[in-house]
N, C-alpha and C positions, 0 to 999 in steps of 0.2 A: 150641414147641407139642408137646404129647404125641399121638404117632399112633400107631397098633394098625394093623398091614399085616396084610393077608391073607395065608393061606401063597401064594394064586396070583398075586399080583405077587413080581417079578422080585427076587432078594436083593438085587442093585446099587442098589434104589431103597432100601431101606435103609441102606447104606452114604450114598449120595448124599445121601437127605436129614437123614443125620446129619450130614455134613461139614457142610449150612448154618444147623446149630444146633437143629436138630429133634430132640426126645429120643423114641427109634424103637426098639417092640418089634416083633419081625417072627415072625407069626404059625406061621413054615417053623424055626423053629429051636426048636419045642417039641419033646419027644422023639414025641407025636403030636397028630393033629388031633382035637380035643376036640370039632367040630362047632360048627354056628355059632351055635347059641343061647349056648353055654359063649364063644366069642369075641365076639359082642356086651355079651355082658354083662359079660367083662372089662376090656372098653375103658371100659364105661361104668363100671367099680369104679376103673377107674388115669385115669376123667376122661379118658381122652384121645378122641381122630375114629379111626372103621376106617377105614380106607382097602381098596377089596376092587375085582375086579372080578367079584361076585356079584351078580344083583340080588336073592337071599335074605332079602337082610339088609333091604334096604327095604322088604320084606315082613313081613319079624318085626316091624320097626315099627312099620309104620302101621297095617296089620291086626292084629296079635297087638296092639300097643299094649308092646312090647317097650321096656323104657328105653335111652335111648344119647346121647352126648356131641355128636352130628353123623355121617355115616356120609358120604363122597364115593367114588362109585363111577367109577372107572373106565371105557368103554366104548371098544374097536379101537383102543388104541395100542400099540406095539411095546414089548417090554419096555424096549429104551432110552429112550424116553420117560417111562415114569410116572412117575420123580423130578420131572421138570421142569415136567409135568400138572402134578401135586400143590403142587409151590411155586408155579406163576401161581395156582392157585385159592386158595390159602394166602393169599398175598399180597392177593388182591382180596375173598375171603368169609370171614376166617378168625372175624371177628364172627358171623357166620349160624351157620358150622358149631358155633361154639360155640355157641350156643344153643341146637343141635339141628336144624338143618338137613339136610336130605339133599340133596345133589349128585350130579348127574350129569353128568361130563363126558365128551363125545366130541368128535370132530376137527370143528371150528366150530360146535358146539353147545353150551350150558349150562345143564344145568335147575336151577332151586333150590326145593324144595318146605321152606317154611318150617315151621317145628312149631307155628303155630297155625289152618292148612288142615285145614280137616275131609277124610280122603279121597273122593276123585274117582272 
């Protein structure tokens, strides 16, 4: 699956989830941060899910009406974690986020706001 990392997840989850076949641009290795309208809307030109722990970008969405491939946010896990976040959710919603989905996950929590939910 194609993911767009935010620069503020951890570069190891990049590596990590390329090792399990994930094809992974990592937003921290541009020469600079272009902001995040310029990153949502790259992910959604190269097709793939951001992955962020911003809730910015779930606002460009559903408010601005921003286009994007799925967006799974992140929320209070230790950088050693996000690889691992990101392939359970992977693993169980990767139909949703590709459709457009936006996720949020935090520690025993999971929200999935579908992209045919009018906002709330």
């Amino acid at each position: 699956m194609k993911l767009l990392l935010d620069a503020c997840l951890s570069p190891r989850a990049k590596s990590e989830l390329a090792s399990v076949g994930h094809d992974v641009v990592w937003a921290g290795d541009w020469p600079e941060d272009p902001g995040d309208e310029i990153i949502l809307a790259r992910a959604y030109d190269d097709r793939g899910i951001l992955v962020t722990l911003d809730k910015d970008f779930g606002e460009l969405a559903v408010f601005r009406g921003s286009p994007h491939c799925g967006i799974l946010r992140l929320v209070d896990f230790r950088a050693s974690q996000q690889a691992a976040v990101c392939v359970q959710v992977l693993r169980k919603h990767a139909d949703e986020l590709a459709a457009g989905a936006i996720i949020t996950a935090e520690p025993g929590i999971l929200r999935i706001r579908n992209p045919h939910h009018p906002p709330s």
